[in-house]
C-alpha positions in Angstrom: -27.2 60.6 8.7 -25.9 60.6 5.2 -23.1 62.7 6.4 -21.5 59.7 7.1 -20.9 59.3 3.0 -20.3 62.6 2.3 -17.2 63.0 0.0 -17.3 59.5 -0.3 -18.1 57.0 -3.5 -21.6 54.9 -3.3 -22.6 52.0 -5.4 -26.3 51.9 -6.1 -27.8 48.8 -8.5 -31.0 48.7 -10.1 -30.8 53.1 -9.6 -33.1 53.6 -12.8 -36.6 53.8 -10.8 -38.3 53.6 -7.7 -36.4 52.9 -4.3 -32.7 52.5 -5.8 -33.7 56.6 -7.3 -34.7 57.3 -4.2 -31.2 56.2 -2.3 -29.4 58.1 -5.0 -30.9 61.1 -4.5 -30.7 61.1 -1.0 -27.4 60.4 -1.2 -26.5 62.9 -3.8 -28.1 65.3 -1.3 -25.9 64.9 1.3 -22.8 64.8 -0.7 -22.0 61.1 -1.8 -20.6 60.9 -5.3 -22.1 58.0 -7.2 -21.8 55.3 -9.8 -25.5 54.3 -11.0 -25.9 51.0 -12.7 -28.8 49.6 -14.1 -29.9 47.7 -17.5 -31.6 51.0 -19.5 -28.1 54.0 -19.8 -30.6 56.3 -21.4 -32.6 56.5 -18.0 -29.2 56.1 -15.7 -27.5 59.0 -17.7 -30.5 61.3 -17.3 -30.6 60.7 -13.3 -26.8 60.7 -13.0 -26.9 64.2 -15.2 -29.7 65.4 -12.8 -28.3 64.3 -9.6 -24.9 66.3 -10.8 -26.2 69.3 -11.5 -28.9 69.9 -8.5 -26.3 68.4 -5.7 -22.9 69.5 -7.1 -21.4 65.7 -6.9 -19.8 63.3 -9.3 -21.4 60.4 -10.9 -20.7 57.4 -13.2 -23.1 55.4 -14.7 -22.3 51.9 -16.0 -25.6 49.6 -17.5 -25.4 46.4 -16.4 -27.9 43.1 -16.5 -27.5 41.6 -13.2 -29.4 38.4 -14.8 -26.2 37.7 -16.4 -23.6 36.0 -14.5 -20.9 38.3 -16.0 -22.5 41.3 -14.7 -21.3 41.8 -11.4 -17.1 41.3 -12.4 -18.1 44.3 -15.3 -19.1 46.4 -12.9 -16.6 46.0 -10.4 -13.9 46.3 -13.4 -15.2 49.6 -14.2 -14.9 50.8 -10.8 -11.5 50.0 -11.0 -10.9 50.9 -14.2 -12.4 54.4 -13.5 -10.1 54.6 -9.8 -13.7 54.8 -7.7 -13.7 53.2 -4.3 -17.2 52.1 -3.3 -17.1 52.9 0.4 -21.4 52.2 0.4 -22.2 49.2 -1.9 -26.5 49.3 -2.2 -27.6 45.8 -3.4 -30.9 47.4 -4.7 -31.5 45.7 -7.8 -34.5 42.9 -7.7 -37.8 41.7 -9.3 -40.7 39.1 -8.5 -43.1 38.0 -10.2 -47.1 36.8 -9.8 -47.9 33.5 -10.5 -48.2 30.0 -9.9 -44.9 28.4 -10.7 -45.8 26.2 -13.5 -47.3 29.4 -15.1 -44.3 31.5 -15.0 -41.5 31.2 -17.5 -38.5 28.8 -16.5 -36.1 31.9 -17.0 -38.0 34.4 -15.4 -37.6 32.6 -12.4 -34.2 31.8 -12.8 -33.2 35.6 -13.7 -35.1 36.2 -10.8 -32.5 34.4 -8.2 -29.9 35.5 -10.2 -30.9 39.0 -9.8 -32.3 38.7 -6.3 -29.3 36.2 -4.9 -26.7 35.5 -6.6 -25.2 38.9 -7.9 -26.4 40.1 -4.5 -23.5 37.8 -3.0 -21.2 38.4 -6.1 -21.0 42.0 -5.6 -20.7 42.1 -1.8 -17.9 39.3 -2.5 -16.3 41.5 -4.8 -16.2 44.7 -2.9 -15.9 43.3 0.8 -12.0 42.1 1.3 -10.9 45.7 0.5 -13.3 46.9 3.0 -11.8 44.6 5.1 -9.0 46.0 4.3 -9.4 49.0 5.3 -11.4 48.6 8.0 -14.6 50.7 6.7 -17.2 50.6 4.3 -20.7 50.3 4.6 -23.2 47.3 2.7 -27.2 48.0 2.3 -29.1 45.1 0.9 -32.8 45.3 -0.2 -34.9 42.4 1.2 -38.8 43.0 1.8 -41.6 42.5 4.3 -42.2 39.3 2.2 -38.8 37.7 3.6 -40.8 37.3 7.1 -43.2 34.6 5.3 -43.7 32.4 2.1 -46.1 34.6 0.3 -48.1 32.1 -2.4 -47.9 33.1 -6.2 -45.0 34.9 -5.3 -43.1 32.1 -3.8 -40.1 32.6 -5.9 -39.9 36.4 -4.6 -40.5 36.0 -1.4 -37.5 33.2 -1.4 -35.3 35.2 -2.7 -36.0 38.0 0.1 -35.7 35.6 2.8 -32.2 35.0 1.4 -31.6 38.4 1.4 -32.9 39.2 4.9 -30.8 36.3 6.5 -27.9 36.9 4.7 -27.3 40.6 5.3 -27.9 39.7 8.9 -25.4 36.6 9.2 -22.8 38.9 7.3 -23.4 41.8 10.0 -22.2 40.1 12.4 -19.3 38.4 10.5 -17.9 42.1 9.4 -18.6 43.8 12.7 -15.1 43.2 14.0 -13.8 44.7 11.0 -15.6 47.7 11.7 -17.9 47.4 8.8 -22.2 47.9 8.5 -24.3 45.7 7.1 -28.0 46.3 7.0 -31.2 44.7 5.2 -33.8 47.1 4.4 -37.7 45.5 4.5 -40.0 47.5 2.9 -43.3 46.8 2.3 -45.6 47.8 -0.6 -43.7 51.0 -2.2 -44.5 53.6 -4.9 -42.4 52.0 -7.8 -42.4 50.1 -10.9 -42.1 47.2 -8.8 -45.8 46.4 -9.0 -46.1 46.5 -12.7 -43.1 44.8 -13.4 -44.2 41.5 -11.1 -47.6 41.5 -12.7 -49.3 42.1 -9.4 -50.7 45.5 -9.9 -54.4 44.1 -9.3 -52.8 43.1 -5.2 -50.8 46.6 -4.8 -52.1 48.3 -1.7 -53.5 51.9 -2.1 -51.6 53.3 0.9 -48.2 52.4 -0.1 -45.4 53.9 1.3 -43.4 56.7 -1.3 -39.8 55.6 -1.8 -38.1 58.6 -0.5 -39.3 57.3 2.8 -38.0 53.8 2.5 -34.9 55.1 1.5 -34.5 57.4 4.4 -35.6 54.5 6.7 -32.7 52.3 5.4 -29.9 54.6 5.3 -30.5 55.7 9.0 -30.7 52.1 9.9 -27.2 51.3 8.3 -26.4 54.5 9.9 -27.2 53.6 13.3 -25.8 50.4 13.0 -29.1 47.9 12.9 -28.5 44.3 11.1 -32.3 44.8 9.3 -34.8 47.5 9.8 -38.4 47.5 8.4 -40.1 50.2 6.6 -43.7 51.6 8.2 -44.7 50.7 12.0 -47.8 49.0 9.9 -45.1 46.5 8.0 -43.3 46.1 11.1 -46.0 44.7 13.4 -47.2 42.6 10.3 -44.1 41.3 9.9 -43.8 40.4 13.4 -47.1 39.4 14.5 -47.0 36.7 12.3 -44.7 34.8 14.7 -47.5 34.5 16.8 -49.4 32.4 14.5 -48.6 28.8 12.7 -46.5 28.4 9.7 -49.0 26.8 7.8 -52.1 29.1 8.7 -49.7 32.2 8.0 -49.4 31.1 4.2 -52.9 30.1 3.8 -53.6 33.6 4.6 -51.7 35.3 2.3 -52.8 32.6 -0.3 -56.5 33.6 0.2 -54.9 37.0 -0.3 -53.1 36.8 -3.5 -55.2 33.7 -5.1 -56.0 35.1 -8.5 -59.4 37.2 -8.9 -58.4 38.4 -5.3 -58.0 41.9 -5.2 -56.4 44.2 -2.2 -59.2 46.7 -1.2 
């Protein structure tokens, strides 16, 4: 599977922790040369060094804050600016957050769309005509079991995923013709700093899934040419059994669920 990018030059965002790691070093195993970017260059530097010396590739690492609307043009500039062509762009990068809205900080949920949405589409924008061009290249973007229903007190997140989700499976079909992957990878609760991060470590499920897995799941999906794929036969018929059920009961559920002084057993 990751044959397909050996020799070749990935992009992976928010590659400091958890699943975006987990993509590089599966990657890196099979031979793709990388550029790592992520907000903290003392943890980027130390996986890029890593991935170098056990797997024999080349890497670049450029930090980058995705919550600021500059972010995206930097790190495309130093793409070019280095002579790297990103042939696999990874839209990993994202956070949530728990909460009622009112509760959470106007910015934090603003960085959040900014992060989750908007760089999401800057990048891709960036990257995608010389793909075009070309006629090749390859686009994995995170979304998340959550993007199948809105998921109370983390209304913002779930949002976001939906975007995500529906996005990288309009744009699929758009850049088929030009011979060019597009895939949304859903996982659901993963080993990762994710949890802590969000403030939702009190509703994190004990059999999550490790991110090695996840990754492997999305990489064979973009692979194998599927528009989404979702991590975990468990998260799979979740996600889809839903459908069966109305709207309005679906996100009273998971409101029971994630109310605060709820706890996942």
């Amino acid at each position: 599977m990751v044959s397909d990018w050996k020799g070749k030059w990935a992009l992976v965002t928010g590659a400091s922790a958890g699943i975006g790691v987990a993509l590089a070093e599966e990657l890196a195993a099979g031979g793709t040369h990388l550029v790592l970017t992520a907000r903290r260059l003392d943890r980027l530097q130390e996986i890029a060094d890593g991935l170098r010396k056990k797997h024999g590739i080349q890497t670049h690492v450029v930090a980058a804050d995705l919550a600021k609307r500059d972010a995206p043009q930097e790190i495309y500039a130093f793409t070019k600016e280095t002579g790297v062509r990103i042939d696999l762009l990874i839209n990993n990068a994202g956070f949530g957050q728990y909460g009622e809205v009112p509760q959470v900080e106007t910015q934090r949920l603003l960085d959040m769309v900014e992060v989750n949405c908007t760089a999401v589409v800057h990048l891709t924008r960036l990257f995608l005509p010389e793909m075009v061009a070309r006629r090749s290249g390859d686009i994995l973007i995170l979304a998340s079991t959550a993007a199948f229903q809105a998921v109370p007190y983390i209304s913002t997140y779930a949002a976001t995923k939906a975007f995500d989700l529906f996005f990288a499976e309009g744009l699929a079909e758009e850049m088929k013709p030009h011979g060019i992957r597009v895939c949304a990878l859903c996982p659901g609760s993963t080993e990762s700093e994710f949890h802590a991060v969000a403030g939702q470590e009190a509703f994190t499920a004990k059999n999550q899934e490790p991110a090695d897995k996840v990754a492997r799941t999305g990489l064979q999906a973009l692979a194998a040419g599927k528009s989404y794929v979702i991590s975990g036969l468990g998260n799979y018929l979740g996600a889809h059994s839903q459908r069966l059920v109305p709207r309005r009961l679906v996100t009273r559920v998971a409101a029971n669920m994630f109310r605060p002084g709820k706890k996942v057993r």
